[in-house]
C-alpha positions in Angstrom: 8.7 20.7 -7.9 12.1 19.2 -9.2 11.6 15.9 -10.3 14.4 12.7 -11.2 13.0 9.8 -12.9 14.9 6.5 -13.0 13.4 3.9 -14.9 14.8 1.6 -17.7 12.0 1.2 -19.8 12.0 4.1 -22.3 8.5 4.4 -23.2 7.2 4.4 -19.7 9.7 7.1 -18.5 9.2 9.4 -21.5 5.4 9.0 -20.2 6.1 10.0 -16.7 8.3 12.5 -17.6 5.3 14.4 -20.0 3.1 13.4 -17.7 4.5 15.0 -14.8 5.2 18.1 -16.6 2.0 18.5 -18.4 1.1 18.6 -14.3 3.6 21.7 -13.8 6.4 19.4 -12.4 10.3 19.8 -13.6 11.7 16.7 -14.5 15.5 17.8 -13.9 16.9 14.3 -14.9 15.6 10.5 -16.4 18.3 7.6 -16.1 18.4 4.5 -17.5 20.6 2.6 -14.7 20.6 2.3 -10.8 24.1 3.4 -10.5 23.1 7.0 -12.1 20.7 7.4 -9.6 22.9 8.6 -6.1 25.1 10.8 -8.1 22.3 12.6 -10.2 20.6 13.1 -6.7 23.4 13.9 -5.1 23.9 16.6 -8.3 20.8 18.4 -9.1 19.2 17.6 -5.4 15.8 17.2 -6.9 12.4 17.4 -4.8 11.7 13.9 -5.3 13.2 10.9 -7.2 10.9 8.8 -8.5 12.8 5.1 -9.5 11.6 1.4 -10.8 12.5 -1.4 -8.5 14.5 -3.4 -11.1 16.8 -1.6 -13.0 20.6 -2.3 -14.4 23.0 -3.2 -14.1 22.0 -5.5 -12.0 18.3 -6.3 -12.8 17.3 -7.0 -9.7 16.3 -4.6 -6.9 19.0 -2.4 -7.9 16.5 0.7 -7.9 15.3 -0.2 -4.6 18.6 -0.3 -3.4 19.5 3.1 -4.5 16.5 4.8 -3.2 17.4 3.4 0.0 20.8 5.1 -0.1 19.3 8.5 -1.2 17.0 8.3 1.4 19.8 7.4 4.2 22.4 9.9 2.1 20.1 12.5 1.1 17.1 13.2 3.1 16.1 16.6 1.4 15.0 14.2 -1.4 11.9 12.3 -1.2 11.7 8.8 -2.5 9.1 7.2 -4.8 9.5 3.4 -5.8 7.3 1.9 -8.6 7.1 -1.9 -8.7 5.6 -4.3 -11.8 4.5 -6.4 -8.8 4.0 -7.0 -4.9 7.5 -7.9 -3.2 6.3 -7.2 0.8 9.8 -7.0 1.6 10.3 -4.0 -0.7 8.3 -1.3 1.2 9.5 -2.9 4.5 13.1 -2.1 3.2 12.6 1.1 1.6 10.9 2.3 4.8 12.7 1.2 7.6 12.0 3.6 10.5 11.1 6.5 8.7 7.7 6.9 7.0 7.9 10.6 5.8 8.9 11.5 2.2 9.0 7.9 0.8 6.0 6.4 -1.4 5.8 2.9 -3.0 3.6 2.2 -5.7 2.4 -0.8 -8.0 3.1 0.5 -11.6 -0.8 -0.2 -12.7 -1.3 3.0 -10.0 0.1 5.2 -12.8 -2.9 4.6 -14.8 -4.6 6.9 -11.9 -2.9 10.3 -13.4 -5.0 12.3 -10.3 -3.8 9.9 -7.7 -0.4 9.3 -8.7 0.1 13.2 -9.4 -1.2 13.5 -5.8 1.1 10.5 -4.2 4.1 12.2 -5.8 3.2 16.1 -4.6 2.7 14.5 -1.2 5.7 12.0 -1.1 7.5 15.2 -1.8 5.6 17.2 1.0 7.0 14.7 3.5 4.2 12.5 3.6 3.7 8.6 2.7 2.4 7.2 -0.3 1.9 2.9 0.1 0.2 1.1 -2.5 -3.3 0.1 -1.2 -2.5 -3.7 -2.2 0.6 -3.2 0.3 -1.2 -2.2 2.9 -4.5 -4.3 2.8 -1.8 -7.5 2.8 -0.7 -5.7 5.9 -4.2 -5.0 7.9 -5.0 -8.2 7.3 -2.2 -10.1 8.8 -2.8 -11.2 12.7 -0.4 -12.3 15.0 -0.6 -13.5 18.9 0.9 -9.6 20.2 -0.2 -7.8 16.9 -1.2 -4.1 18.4 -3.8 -4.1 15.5 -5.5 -5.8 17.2 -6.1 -3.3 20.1 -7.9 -1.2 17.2 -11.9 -1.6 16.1 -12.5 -2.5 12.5 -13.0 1.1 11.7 -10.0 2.1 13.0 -8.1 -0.3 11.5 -9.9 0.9 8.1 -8.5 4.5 9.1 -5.2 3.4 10.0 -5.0 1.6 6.1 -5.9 4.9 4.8 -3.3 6.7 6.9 -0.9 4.1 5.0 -1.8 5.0 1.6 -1.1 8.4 2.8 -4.6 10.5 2.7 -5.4 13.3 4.9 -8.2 13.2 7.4 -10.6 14.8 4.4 -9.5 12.2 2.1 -10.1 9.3 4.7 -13.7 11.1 5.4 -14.6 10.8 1.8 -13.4 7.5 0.8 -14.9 6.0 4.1 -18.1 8.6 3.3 -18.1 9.6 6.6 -17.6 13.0 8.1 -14.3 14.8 9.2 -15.4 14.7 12.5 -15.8 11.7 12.7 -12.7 10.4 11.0 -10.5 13.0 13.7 -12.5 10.7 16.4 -11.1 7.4 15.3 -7.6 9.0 14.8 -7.6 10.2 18.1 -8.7 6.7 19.5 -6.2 4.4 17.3 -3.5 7.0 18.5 -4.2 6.2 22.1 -4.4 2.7 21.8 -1.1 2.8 20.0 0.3 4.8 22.4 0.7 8.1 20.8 0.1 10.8 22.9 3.1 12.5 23.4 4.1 13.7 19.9 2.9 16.5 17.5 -0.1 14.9 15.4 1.8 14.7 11.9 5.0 13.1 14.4 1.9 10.1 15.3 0.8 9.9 11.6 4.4 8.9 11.2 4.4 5.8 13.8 1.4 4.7 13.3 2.1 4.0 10.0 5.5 1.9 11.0 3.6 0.3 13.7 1.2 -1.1 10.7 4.4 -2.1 9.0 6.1 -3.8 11.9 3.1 -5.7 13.0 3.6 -7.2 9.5 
């Protein structure tokens, strides 16, 4: 897997960068700035481009920004935002109608080497990868024609774990309760959702933006 990293903050993108090729990851490129980031993607066309929120020139959300436009300009590259803190417009922006192949993360999640190695390989896969904080802000939002609210509790707790972006095997064990029975409440929240229709991955998708517009 072909890795950019765009980050400011030297230390912390040295880190990554050993980090993610201690884990048998290339890291094909690291930049300092937000305005190196579209035309190294658009360059070396890495599997995923992992980039810090707030980054020059700008110091704002340039990062963010960027990542949008590689996700709109290049879609054969995944997209992995890191934050120093909870913006909930952020993920909202960088996801827009498409959850597959985008991840954003608090920075303290890096501290997790297994799980952040894991959010990055499946980011790059085409999956999702949302910061657990993100999404329990999310779940626990209601409002008057919220479709949430359709769901049981366990489902929602499913639907959360969707977010963060495990597999039915992951939700099992973190819920400790058995494949089987995780498949059953997938099946149901798709339903009530409105998912029936589409290949099973396709319904992962929207249920995931149906969590993020009921925000």
């Amino acid at each position: 897997m072909r890795v950019l990293i765009a980050d400011d903050e030297v230390l912390l993108s040295a880190g990554l960068a050993r980090l993610l090729n201690d884990a048998g990851m290339e890291v094909v490129a690291q930049v300092a700035s937000a305005d190196r980031i579209v035309p190294e993607v658009a360059a070396l066309a890495p599997d995923v481009a992992i980039c810090d929120v707030q980054m020059p020139p700008g110091g704002t959300d340039d990062g963010l920004r960027a990542a949008i436009t590689v996700r709109r300009d290049h879609p054969g590259t995944a997209v992995l935002v890191l934050s120093n803190f909870l913006e909930e417009r952020y993920p909202l922006d960088l996801i827009g109608d498409d959850a597959s192949g985008v991840g954003y993360l608090l920075k303290a999640r890096i501290g997790d080497v297994d799980s952040f190695l894991d959010a990055v390989r499946r980011v790059a896969a085409g999956g999702s990868a949302l910061d657990p904080e993100v999404v329990a802000r999310m779940v626990g939002r209601r409002r008057p024609d919220d479709p949430l609210q359709r769901l049981t509790p366990r489902e929602r707790d499913v639907l959360a774990l969707m977010a963060e972006g495990l597999s039915n095997q992951g939700i099992a064990a973190a819920l400790d309760v058995t494949p089987a029975a995780v498949e059953k409440h997938v099946t149901g929240l798709f339903h009530k959702l409105g998912l029936g229709a589409e290949p099973h991955q396709h319904r992962r998708v929207t249920a995931v933006l149906t969590l993020l517009r009921a925000s």
